[in-house]
C-alpha positions as CSV (number, residue, x, y, z in Angstrom):
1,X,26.7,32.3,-3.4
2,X,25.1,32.7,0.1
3,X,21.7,33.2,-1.6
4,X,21.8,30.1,-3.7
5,X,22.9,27.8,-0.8
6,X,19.9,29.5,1.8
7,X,17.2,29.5,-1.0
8,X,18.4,25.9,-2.0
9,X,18.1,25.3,1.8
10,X,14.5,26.7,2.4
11,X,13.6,24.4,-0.6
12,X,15.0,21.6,1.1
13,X,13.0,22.0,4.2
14,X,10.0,22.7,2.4
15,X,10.0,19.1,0.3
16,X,11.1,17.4,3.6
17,X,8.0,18.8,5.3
18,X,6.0,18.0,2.4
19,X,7.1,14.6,1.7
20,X,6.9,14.2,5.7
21,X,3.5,15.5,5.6
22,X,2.0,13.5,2.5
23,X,3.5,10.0,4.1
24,X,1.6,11.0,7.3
25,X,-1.5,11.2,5.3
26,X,-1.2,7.8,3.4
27,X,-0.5,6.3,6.5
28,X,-3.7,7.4,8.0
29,X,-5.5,7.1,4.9
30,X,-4.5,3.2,5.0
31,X,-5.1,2.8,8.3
32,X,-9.1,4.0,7.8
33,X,-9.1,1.7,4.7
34,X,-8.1,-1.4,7.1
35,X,-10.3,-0.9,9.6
36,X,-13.1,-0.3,6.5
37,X,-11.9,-3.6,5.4
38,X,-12.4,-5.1,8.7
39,X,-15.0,-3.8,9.8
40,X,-16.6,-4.7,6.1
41,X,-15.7,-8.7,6.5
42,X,-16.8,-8.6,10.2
43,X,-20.2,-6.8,8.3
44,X,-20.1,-9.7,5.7
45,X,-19.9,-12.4,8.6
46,X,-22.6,-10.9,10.5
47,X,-24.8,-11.1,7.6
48,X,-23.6,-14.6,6.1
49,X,-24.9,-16.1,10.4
50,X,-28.0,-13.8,10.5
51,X,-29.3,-13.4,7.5
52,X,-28.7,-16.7,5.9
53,X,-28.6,-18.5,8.8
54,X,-24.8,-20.3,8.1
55,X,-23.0,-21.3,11.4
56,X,-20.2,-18.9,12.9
57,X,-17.6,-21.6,11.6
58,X,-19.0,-21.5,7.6
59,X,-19.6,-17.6,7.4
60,X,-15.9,-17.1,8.8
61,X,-14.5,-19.6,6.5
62,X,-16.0,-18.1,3.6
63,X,-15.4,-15.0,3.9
64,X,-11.8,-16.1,4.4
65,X,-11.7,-18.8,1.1
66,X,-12.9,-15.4,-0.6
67,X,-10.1,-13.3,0.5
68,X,-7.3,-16.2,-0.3
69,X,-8.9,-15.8,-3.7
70,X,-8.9,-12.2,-4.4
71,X,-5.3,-12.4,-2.8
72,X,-4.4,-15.0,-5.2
73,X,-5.5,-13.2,-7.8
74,X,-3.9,-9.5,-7.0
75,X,-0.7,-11.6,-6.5
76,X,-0.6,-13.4,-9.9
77,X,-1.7,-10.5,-11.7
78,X,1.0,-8.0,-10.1
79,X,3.5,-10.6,-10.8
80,X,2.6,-10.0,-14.4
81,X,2.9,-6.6,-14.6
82,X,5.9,-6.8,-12.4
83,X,8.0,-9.1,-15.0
84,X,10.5,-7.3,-17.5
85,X,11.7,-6.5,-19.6
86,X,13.0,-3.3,-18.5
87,X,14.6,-0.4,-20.2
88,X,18.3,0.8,-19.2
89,X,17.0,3.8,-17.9
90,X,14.5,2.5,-15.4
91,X,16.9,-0.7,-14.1
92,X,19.5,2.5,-13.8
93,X,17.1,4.6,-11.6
94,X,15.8,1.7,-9.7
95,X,18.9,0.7,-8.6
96,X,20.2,4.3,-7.7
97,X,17.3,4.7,-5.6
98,X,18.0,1.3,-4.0
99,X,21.0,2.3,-3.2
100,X,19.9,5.8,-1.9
101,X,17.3,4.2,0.2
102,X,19.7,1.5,2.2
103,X,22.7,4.0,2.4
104,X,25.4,2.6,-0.2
């Protein structure tokens, strides 16, 4: 029995560094892909005054109407793949990991 629990113990602390390992690299992974997304819309500015000659103002506020657009749209078309109906199987495990996650 003392083997089970040890191996089942190593196991354990190889997923935890694993799973503690993989979130570190999303969150640096999303942090470069914000700042490429900044730096991108501060690019697209730049051009919109230089290039096409649009006041500070105009370029800014375009670039922003585009982005409430493309939000817009991300938002209403998760929403529709968000809406049920579920099966019992997936309501069952998203609850149990709810519950998992906030301790009840």
């Amino acid at each position: 029995m003392d083997l089970h629990v040890r191996i089942a113990l190593q196991e354990v602390d190889h997923e935890k560094r694993r799973l503690i390992s993989g979130g570190l690299l999303l969150g640096g992974g999303l942090t470069f892909l914000m700042m490429a997304t900044v730096l991108g819309q501060l690019a697209l500015v730049l051009w919109l005054h230089m290039g096409l000659g649009w006041g500070w103002i105009k370029a800014v506020l375009a670039v922003v109407a585009g982005d409430l657009v493309l939000a817009g749209l991300f938002l209403r078309i998760g929403g529709q793949l968000m809406k049920g109906p579920y099966l019992p199987q997936t309501t069952a495990g998203l609850s149990k990991t709810t519950r998992a996650l906030l301790g009840r």
